[in-house]
C-alpha positions in Angstrom: -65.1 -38.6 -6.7 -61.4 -38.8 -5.5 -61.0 -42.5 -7.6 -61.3 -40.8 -10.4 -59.2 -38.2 -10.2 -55.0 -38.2 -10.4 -52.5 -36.7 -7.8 -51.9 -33.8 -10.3 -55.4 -33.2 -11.3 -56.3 -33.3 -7.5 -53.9 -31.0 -6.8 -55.0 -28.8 -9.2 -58.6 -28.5 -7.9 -57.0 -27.5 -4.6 -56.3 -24.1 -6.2 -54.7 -21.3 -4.2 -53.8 -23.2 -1.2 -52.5 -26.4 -3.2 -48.6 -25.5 -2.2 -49.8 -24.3 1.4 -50.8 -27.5 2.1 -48.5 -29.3 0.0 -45.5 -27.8 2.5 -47.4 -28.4 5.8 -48.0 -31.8 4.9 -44.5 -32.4 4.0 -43.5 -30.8 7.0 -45.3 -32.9 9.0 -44.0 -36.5 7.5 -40.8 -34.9 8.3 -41.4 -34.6 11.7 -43.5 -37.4 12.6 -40.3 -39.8 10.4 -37.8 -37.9 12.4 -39.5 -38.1 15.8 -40.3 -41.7 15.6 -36.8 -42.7 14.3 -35.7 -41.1 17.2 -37.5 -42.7 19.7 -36.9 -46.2 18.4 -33.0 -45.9 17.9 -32.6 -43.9 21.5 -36.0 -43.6 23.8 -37.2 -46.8 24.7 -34.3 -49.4 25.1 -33.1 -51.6 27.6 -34.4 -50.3 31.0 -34.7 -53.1 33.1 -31.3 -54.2 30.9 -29.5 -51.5 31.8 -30.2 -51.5 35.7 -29.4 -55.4 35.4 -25.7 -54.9 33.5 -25.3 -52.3 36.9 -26.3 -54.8 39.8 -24.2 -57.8 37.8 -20.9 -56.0 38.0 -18.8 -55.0 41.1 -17.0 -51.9 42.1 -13.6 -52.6 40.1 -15.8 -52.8 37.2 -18.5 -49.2 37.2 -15.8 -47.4 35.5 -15.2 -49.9 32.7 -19.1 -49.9 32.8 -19.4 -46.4 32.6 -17.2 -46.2 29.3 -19.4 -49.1 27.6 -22.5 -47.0 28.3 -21.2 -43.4 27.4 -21.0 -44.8 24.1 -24.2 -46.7 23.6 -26.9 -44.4 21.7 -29.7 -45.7 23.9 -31.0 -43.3 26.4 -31.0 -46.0 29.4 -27.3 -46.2 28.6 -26.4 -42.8 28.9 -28.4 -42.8 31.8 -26.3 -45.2 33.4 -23.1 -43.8 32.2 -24.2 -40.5 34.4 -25.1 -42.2 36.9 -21.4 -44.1 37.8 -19.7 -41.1 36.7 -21.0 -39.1 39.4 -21.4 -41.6 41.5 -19.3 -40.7 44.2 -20.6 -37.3 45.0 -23.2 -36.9 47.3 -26.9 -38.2 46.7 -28.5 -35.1 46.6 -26.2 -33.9 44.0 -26.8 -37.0 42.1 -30.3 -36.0 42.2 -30.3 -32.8 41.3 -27.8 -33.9 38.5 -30.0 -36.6 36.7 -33.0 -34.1 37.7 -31.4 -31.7 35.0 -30.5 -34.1 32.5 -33.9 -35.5 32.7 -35.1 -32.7 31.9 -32.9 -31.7 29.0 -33.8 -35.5 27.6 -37.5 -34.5 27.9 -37.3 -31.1 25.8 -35.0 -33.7 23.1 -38.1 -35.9 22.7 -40.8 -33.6 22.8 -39.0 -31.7 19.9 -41.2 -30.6 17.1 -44.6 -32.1 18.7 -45.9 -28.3 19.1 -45.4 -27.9 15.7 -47.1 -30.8 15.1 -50.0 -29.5 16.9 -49.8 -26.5 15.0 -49.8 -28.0 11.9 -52.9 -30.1 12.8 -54.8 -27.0 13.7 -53.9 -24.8 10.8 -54.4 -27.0 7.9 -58.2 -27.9 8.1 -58.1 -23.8 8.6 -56.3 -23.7 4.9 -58.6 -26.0 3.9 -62.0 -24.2 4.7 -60.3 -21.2 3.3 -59.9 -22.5 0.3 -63.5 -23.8 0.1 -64.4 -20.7 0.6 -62.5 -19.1 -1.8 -63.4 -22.0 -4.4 -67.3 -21.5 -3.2 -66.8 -17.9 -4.1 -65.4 -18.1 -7.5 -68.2 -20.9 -7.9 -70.9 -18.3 -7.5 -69.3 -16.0 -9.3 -69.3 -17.7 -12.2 -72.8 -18.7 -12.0 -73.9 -15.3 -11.3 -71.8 -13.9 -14.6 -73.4 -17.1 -17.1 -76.6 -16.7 -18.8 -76.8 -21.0 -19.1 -79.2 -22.5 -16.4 -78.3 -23.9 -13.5 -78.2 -27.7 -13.5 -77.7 -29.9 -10.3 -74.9 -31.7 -11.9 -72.6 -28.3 -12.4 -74.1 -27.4 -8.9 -72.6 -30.5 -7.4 -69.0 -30.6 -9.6 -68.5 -27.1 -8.5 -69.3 -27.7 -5.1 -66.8 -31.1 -5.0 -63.7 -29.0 -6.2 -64.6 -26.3 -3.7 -64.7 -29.2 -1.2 -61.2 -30.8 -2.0 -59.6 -28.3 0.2 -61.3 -29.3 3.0 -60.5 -32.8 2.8 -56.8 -32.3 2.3 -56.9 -30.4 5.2 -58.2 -32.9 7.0 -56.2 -35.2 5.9 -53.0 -33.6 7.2 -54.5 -33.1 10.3 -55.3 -36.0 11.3 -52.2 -38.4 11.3 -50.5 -34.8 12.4 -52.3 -34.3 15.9 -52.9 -38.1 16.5 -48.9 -38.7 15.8 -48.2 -35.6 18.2 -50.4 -36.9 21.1 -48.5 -40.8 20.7 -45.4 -39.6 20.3 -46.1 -37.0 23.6 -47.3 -40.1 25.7 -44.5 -42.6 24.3 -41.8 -39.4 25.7 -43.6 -39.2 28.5 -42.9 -43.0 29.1 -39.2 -43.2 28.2 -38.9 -40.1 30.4 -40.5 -41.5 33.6 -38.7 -45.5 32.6 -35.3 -42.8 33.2 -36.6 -41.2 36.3 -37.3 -44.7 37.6 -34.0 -46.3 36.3 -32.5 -43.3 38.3 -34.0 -43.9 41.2 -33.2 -47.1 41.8 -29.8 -46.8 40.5 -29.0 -44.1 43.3 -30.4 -46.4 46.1 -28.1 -49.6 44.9 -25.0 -47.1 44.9 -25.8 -46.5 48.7 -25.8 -50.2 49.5 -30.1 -51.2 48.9 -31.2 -53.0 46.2 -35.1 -51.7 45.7 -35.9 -55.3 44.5 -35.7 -57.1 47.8 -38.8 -57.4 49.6 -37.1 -57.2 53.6 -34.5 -54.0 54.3 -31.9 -56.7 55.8 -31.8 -58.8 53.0 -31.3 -55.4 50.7 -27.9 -54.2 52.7 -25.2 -55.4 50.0 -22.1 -57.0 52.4 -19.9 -54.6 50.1 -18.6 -51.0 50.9 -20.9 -48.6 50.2 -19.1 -47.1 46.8 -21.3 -44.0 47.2 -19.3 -42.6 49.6 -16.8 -39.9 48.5 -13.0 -41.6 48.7 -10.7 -39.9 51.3 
């Protein structure tokens, strides 16, 4: 059916809720462009690079460090940025610090995805509303004509009822399946920071996480976590 039809003349058999769906499905390529944009320029770059920049340079070189990373758009790099600035406050206050950026990072990537969802659930809504609506007009003209009823205006009138439907359906699918990937991929870059933290905090107190025996882990520098006198 669809093959033979044009945008416009499909658009038109959509009837009343033609420009509903029209701005929900526009609304959602907005967000799902925006969101994965996003996440490729900022969310998922450079963990394991950035925590390997931070055990390759020494203490006269965090604070040069630091500046490189504060202006870096990756999140990794802002993490690390945090991390040295603050890094010669106490490690609980460390924690709680990257605790609370975490989680401001976390509200910044899951931006829009409930809307997403939303969208996903409402369209094939609009969709069977307009079927019904079309179904009902449908039978109202065949209940005003005094021409029989043939099954080929049966099944015309019942395919331009249907077209709602469909385009419902097909802005709710890449909708809630984009809004469940693009939940799990935040959900990665967010623990990939948590980790990066982590580790981060126990080479500023003199361990590197990677060793496999504690003695081997005790760096022979000064522990640079520890708040100057």
């Amino acid at each position: 059916m669809f093959e033979h039809l044009s945008l416009a003349d499909f658009f038109i058999q959509l009837g009343l809720m033609g420009w509903p769906l029209l701005v929900v499905s526009a609304l959602a390529l907005a967000l799902l462009g925006e969101r994965l944009w996003f996440l490729l320029t900022t969310g998922h770059r450079g963990i394991s690079g950035s925590f390997k920049r931070l055990q390759c340079s020494d203490e006269s070189g965090l604070d040069r460090l630091a500046l490189e990373c504060e202006t870096e758009r990756a999140l990794a790099s802002q993490a690390t940025a945090l991390l040295l600035q603050h890094r010669k406050v106490e490690k609980n206050q460390r924690e709680e610090i990257a605790a609370v950026w975490l989680q401001d990072q976390r509200r910044r990537l899951h931006s829009g995805l409930r809307l997403l969802m939303v969208i996903g659930i409402i369209s094939p809504l609009m969709g069977l509303l307009g079927t019904v609506l079309g179904l009902i007009g449908m039978f109202a003209g065949l209940s005003g004509s005094s021409e029989p009823v043939t099954p080929a205006l049966l099944a015309d009138g019942l395919g331009m009822a249907l077209s709602t439907t469909a385009a419902g359906l097909i802005v709710a699918l890449p909708a809630i399946a984009g809004a469940h990937l693009l939940a799990i991929w935040s959900d990665r870059v967010v623990a990939d920071l948590e980790h990066l933290f982590n580790r981060g905090n126990l080479w500023l107190e003199g361990l590197d996480p990677c060793c496999k025996t504690p003695e081997a882990c005790v760096r022979d520098v000064v522990n640079i976590a520890e708040p100057t006198s």
